[in-house]
C-alpha positions as CSV (number, residue, x, y, z in Angstrom):
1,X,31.4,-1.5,10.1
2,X,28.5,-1.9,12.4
3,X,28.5,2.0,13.4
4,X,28.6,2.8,9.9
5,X,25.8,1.3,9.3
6,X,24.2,2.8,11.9
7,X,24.7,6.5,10.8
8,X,23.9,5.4,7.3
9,X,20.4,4.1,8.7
10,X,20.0,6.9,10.5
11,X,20.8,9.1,7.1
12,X,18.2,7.1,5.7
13,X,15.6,8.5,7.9
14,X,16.8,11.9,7.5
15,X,16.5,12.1,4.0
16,X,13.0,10.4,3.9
17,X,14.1,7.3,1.9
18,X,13.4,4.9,5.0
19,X,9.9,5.7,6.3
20,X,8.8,3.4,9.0
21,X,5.4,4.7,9.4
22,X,4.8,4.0,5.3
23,X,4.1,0.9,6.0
24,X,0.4,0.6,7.1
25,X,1.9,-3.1,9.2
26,X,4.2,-1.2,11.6
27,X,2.0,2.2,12.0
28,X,-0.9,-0.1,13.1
29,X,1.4,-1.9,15.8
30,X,2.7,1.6,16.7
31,X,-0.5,3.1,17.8
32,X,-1.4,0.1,18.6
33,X,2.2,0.3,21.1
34,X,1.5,3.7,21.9
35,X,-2.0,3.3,23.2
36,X,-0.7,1.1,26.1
37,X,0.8,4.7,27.9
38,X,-1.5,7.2,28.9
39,X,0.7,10.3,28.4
40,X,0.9,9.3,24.7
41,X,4.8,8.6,24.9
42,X,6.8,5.4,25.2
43,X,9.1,4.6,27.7
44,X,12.3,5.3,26.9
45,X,13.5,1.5,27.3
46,X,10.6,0.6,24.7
47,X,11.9,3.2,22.2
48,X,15.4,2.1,22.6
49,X,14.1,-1.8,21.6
50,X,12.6,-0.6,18.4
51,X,14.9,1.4,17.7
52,X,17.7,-1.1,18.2
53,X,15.6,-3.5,16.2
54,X,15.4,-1.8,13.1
55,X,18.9,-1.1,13.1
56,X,19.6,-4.6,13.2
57,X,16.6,-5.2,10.7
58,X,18.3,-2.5,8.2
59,X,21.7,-3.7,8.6
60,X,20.7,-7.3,8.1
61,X,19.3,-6.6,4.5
62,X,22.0,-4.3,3.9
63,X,24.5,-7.2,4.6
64,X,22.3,-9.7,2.5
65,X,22.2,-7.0,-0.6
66,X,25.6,-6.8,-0.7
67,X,26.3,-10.7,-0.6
68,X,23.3,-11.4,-3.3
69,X,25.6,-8.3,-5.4
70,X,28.8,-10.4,-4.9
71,X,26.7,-13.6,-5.7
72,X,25.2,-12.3,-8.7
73,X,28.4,-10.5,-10.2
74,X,30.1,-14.5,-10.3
């Protein structure tokens, strides 16, 4: 299930419904991220950590949608 969730997060992105960078909180900390490297990109290591995160993040309130579903439908 966990993979699946992955590609579906990543299918997310693809299609522009899941737009880190909307939110003013996490483009801010980006730049913010970003500004720490002088060649303008982030160490691989770094990008794999955020990345990782919002995986978990997104497949956290995936998992807590569905249960609130199953909750609500009783």
């Amino acid at each position: 299930m966990d993979e699946q969730l992955k590609e579906f997060f990543f299918d997310e992105q693809d299609r522009g419904r899941l737009i880190f960078e909307d939110s003013p909180e996490y483009d801010g900390l980006l730049r913010q991220s970003l500004s720490l490297f002088p060649d303008g990109d982030l160490p691989q290591p770094i990008f794999d950590l955020i990345e990782t995160a919002s995986c978990l993040s997104f497949a956290h309130g995936f998992k807590l949608g569905l249960g609130l579903r199953e909750w609500a439908a009783r």
